[in-house]
PyMOL Python script that loads the backbone (N, CA, C, O; Angstrom):
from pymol import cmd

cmd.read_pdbstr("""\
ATOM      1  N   UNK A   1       6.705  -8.066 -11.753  1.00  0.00           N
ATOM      2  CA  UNK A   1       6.188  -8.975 -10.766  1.00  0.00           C
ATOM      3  C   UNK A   1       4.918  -9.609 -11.321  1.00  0.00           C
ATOM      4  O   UNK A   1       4.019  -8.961 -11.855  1.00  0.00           O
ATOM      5  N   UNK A   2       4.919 -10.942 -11.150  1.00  0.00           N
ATOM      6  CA  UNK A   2       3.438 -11.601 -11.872  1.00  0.00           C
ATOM      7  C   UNK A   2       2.856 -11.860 -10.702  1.00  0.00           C
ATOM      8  O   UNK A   2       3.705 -12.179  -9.870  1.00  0.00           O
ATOM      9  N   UNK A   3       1.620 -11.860 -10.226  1.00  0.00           N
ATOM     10  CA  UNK A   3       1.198 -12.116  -8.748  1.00  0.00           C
ATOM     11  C   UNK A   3       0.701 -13.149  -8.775  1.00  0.00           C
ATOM     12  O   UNK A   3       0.373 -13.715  -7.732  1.00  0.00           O
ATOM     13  N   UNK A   4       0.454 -13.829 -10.315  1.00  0.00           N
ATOM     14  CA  UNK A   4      -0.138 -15.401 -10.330  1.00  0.00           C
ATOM     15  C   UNK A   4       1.308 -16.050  -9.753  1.00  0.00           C
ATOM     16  O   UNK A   4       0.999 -16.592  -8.691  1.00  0.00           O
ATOM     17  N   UNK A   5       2.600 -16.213  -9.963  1.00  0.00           N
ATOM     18  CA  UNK A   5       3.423 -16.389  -9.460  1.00  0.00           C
ATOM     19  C   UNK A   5       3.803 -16.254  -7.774  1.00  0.00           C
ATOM     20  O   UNK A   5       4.340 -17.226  -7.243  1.00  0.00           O
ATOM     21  N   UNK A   6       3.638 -15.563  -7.313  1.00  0.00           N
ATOM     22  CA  UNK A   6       3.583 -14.671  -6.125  1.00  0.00           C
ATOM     23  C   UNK A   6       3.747 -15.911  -4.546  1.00  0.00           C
ATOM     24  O   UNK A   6       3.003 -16.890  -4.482  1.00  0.00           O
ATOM     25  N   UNK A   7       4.078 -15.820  -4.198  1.00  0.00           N
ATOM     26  CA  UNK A   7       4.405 -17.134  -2.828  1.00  0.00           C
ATOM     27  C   UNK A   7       4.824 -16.702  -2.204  1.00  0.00           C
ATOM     28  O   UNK A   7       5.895 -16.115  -2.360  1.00  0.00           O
ATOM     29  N   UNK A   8       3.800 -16.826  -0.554  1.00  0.00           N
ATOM     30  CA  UNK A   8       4.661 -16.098   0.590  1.00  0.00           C
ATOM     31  C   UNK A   8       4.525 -18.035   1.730  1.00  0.00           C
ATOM     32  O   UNK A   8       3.629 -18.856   1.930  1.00  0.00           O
ATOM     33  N   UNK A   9       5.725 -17.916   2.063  1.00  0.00           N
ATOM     34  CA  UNK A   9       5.793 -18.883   3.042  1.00  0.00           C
ATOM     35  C   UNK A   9       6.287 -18.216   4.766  1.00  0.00           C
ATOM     36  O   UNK A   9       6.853 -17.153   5.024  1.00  0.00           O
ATOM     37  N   UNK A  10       6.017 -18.840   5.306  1.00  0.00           N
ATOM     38  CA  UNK A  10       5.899 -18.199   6.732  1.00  0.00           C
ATOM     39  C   UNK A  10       6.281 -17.034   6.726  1.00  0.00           C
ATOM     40  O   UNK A  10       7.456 -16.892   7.064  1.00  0.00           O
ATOM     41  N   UNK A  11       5.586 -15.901   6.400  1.00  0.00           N
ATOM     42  CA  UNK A  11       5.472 -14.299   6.410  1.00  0.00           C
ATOM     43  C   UNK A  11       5.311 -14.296   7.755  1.00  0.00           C
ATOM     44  O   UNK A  11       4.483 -14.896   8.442  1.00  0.00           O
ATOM     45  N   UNK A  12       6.628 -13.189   8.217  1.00  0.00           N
ATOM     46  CA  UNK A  12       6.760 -12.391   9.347  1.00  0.00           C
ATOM     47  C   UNK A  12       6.112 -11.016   9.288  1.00  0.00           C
ATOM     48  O   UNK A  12       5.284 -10.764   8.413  1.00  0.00           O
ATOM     49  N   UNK A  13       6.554  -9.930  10.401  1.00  0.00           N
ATOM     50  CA  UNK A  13       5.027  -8.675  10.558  1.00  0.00           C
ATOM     51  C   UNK A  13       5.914  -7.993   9.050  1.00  0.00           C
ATOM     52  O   UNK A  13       5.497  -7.480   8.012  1.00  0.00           O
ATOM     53  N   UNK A  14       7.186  -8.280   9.536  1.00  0.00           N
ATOM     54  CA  UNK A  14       8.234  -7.470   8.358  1.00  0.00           C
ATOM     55  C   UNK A  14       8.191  -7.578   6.735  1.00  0.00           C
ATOM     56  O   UNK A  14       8.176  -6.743   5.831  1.00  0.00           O
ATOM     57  N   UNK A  15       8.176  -9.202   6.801  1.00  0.00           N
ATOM     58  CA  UNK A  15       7.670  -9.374   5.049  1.00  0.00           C
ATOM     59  C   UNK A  15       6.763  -8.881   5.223  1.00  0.00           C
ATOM     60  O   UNK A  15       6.948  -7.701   5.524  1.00  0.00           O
ATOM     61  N   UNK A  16       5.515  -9.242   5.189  1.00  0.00           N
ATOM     62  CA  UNK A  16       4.489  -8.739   5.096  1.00  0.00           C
ATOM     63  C   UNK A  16       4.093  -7.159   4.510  1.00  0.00           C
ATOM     64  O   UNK A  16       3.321  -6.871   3.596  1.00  0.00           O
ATOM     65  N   UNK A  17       4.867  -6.308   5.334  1.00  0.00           N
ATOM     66  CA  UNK A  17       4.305  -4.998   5.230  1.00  0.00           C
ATOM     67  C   UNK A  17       5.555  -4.918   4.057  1.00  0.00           C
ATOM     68  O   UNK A  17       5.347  -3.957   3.316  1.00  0.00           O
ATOM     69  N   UNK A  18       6.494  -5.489   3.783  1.00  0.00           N
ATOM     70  CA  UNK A  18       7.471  -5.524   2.867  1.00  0.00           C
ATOM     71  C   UNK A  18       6.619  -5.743   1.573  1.00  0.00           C
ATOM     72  O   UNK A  18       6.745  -4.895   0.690  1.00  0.00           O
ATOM     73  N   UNK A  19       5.742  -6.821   1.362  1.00  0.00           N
ATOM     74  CA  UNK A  19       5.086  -6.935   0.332  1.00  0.00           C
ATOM     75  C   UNK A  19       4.042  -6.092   0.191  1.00  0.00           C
ATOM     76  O   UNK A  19       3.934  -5.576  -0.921  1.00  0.00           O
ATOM     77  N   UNK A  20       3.235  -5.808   1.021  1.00  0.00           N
ATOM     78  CA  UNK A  20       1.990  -4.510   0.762  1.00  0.00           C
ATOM     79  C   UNK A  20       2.581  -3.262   0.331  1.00  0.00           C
ATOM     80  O   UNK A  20       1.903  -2.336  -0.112  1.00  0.00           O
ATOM     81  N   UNK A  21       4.002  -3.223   0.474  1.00  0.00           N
ATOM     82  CA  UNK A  21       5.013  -1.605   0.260  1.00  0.00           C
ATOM     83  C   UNK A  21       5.091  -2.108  -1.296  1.00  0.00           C
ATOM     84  O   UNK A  21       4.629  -1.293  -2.094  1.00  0.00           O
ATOM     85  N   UNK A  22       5.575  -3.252  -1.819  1.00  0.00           N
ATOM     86  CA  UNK A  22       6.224  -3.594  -3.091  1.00  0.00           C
ATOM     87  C   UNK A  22       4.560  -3.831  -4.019  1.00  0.00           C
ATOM     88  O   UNK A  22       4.546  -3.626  -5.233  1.00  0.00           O
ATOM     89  N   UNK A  23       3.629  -4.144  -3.489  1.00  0.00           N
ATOM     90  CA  UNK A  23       2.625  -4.252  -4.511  1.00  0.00           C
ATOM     91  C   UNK A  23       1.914  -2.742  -4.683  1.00  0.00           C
ATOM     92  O   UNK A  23       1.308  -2.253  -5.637  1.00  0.00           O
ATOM     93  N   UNK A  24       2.199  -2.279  -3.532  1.00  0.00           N
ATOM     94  CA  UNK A  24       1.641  -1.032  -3.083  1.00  0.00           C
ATOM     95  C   UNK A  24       2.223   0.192  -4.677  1.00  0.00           C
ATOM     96  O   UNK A  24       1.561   1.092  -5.193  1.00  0.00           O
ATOM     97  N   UNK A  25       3.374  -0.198  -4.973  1.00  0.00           N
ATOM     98  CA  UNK A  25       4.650   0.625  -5.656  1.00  0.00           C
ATOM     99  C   UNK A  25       4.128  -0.190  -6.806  1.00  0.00           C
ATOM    100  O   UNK A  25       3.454   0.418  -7.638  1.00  0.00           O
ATOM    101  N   UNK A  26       4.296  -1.220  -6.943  1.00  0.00           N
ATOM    102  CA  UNK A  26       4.081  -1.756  -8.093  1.00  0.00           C
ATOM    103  C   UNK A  26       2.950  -1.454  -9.197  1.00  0.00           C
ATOM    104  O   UNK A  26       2.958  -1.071 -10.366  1.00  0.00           O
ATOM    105  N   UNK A  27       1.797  -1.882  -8.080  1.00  0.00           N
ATOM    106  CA  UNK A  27       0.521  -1.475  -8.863  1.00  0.00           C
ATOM    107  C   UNK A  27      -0.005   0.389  -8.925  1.00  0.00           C
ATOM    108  O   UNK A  27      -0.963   0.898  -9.506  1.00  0.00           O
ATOM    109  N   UNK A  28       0.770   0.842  -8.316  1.00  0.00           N
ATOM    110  CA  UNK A  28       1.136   2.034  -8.834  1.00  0.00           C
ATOM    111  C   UNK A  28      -0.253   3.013  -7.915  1.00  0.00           C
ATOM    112  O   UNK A  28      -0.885   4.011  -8.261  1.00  0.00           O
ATOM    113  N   UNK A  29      -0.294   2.331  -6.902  1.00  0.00           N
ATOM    114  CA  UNK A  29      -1.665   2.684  -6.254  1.00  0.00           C
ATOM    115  C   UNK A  29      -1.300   3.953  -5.477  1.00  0.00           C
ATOM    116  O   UNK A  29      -2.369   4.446  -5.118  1.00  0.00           O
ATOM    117  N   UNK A  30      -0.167   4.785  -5.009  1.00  0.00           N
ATOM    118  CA  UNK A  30      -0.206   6.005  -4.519  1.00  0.00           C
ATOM    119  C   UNK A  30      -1.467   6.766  -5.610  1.00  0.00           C
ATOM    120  O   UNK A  30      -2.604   7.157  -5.346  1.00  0.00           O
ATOM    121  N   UNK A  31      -0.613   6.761  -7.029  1.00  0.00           N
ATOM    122  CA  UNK A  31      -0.792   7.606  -7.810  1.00  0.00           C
ATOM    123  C   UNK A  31      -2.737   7.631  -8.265  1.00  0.00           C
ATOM    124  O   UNK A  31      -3.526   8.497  -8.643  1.00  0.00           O
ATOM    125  N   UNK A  32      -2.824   5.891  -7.894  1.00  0.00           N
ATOM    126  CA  UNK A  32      -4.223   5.681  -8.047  1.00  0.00           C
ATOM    127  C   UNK A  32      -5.290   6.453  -7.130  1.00  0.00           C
ATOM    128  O   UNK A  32      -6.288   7.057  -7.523  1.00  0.00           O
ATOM    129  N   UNK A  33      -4.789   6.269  -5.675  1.00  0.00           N
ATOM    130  CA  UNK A  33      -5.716   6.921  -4.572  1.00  0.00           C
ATOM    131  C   UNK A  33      -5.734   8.569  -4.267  1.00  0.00           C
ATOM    132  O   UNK A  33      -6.609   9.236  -3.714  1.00  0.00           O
ATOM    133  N   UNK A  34      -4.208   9.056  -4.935  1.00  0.00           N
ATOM    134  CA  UNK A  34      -3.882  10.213  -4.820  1.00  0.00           C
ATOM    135  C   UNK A  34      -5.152  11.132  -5.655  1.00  0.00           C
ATOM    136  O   UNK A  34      -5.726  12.140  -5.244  1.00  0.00           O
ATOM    137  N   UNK A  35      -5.302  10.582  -6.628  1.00  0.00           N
ATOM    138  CA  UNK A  35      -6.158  11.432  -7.679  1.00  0.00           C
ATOM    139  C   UNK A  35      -8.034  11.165  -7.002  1.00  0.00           C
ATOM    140  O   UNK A  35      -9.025  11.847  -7.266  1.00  0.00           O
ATOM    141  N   UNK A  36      -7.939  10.110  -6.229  1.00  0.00           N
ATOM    142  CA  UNK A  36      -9.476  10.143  -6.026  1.00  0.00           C
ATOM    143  C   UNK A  36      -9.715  10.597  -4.480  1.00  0.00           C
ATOM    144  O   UNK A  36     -10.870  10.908  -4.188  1.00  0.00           O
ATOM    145  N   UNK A  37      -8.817  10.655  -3.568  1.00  0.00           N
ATOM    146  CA  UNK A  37      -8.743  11.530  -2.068  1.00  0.00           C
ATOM    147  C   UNK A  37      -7.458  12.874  -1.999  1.00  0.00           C
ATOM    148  O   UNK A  37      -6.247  12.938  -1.788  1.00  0.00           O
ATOM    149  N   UNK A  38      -8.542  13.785  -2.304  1.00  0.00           N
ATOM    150  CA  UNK A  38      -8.269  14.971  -1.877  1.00  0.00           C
ATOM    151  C   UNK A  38      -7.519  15.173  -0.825  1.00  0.00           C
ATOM    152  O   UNK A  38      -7.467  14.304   0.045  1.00  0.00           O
ATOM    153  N   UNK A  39      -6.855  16.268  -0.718  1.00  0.00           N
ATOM    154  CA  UNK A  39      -6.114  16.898   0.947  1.00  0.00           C
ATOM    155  C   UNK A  39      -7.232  17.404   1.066  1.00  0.00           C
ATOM    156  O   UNK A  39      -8.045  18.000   0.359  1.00  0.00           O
ATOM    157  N   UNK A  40      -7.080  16.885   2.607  1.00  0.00           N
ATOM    158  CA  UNK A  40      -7.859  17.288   3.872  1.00  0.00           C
ATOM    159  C   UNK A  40      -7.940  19.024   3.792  1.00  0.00           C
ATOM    160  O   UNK A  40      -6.981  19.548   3.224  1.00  0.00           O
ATOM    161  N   UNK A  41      -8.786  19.749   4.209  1.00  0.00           N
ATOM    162  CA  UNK A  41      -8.000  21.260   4.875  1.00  0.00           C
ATOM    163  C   UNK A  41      -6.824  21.341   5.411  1.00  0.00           C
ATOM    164  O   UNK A  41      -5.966  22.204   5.225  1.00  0.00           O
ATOM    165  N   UNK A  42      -6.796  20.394   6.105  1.00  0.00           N
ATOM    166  CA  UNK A  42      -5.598  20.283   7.216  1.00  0.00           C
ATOM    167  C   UNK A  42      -4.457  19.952   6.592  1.00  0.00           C
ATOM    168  O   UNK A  42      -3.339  20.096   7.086  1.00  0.00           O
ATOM    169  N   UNK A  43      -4.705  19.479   5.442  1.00  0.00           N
ATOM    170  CA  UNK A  43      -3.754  18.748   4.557  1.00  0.00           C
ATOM    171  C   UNK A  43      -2.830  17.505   4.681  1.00  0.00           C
ATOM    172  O   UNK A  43      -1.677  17.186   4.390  1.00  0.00           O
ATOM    173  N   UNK A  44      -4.377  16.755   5.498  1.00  0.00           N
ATOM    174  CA  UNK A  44      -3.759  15.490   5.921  1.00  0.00           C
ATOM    175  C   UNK A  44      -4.016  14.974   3.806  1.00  0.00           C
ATOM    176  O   UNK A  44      -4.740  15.390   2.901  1.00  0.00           O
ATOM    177  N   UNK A  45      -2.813  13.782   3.951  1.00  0.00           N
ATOM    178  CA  UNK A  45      -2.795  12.774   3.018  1.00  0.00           C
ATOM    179  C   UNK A  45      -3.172  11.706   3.160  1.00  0.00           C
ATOM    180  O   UNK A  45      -2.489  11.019   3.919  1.00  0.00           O
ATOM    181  N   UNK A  46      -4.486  11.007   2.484  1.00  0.00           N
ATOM    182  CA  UNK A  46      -5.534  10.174   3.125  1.00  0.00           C
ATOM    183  C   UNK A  46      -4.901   9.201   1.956  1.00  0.00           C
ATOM    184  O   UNK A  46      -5.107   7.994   2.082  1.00  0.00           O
ATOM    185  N   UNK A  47      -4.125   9.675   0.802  1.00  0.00           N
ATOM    186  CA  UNK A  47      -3.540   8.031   0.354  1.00  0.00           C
ATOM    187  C   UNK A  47      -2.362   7.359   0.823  1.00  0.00           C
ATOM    188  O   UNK A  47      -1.903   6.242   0.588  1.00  0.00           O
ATOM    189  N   UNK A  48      -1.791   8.810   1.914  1.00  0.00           N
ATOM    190  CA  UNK A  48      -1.103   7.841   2.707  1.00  0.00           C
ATOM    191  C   UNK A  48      -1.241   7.076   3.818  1.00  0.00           C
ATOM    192  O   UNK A  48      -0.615   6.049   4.081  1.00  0.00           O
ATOM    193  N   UNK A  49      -2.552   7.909   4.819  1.00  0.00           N
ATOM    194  CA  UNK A  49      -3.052   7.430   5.701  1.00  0.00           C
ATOM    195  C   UNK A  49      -3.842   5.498   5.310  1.00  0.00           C
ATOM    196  O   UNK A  49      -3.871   4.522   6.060  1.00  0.00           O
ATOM    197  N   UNK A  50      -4.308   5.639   3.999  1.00  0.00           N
ATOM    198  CA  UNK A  50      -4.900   4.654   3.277  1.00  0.00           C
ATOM    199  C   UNK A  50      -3.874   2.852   3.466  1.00  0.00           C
ATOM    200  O   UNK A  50      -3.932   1.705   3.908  1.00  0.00           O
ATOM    201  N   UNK A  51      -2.909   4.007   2.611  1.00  0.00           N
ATOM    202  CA  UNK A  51      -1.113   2.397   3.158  1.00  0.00           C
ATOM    203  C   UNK A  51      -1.187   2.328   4.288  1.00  0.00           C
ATOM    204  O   UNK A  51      -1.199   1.159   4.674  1.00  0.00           O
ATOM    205  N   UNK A  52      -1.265   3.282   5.292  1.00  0.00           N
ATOM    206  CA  UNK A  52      -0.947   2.615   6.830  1.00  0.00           C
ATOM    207  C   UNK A  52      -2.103   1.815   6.898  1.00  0.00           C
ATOM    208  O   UNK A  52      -1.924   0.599   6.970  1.00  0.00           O
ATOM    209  N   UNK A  53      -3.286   2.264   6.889  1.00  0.00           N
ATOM    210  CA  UNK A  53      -4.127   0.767   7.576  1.00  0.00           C
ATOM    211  C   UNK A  53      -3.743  -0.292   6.339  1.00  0.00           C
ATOM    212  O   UNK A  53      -3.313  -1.323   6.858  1.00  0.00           O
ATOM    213  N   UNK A  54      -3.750  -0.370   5.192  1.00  0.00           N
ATOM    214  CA  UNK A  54      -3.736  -1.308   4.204  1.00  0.00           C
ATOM    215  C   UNK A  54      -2.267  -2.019   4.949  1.00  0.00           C
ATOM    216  O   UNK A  54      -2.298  -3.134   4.427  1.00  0.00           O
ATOM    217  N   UNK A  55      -1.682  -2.016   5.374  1.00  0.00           N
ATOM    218  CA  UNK A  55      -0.359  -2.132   5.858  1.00  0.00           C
ATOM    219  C   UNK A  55      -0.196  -2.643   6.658  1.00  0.00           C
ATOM    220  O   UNK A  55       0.694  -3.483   6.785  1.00  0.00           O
ATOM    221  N   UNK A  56      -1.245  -2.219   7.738  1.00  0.00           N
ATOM    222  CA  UNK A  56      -1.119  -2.577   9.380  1.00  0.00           C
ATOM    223  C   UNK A  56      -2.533  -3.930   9.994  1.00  0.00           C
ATOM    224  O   UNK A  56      -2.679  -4.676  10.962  1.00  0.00           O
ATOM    225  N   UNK A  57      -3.664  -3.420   8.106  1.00  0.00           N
ATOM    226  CA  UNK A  57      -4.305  -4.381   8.725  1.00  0.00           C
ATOM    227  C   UNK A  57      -4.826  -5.696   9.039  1.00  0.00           C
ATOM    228  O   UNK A  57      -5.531  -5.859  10.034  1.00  0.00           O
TER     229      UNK A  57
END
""", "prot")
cmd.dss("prot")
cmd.show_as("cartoon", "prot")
cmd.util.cbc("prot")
cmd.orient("prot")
């Protein structure tokens, strides 16, 4: 994926979070946030909690 390329025309809620999932994967950012936020005690996952707002906001 080249993102200089990259064109969204009337993005619905669906693309949208379709593309934050595919750049999300792409740029390989689980693996990025995973290593710099720890589990919680609780063992919440704050790089996943991270995609939902990145996702939703």
């Amino acid at each position: 994926m080249k993102l200089s390329q990259l064109r969204l025309c009337r993005p619905s809620q669906s693309r949208a979070c379709w593309l934050v999932l595919t750049l999300w994967r792409e740029l390989q950012l689980e693996r990025f946030w995973s290593e710099r936020l720890p589990l919680s005690r609780e063992g919440t996952r704050w790089d996943q909690v991270l995609l939902v707002l990145v996702a939703t906001g």
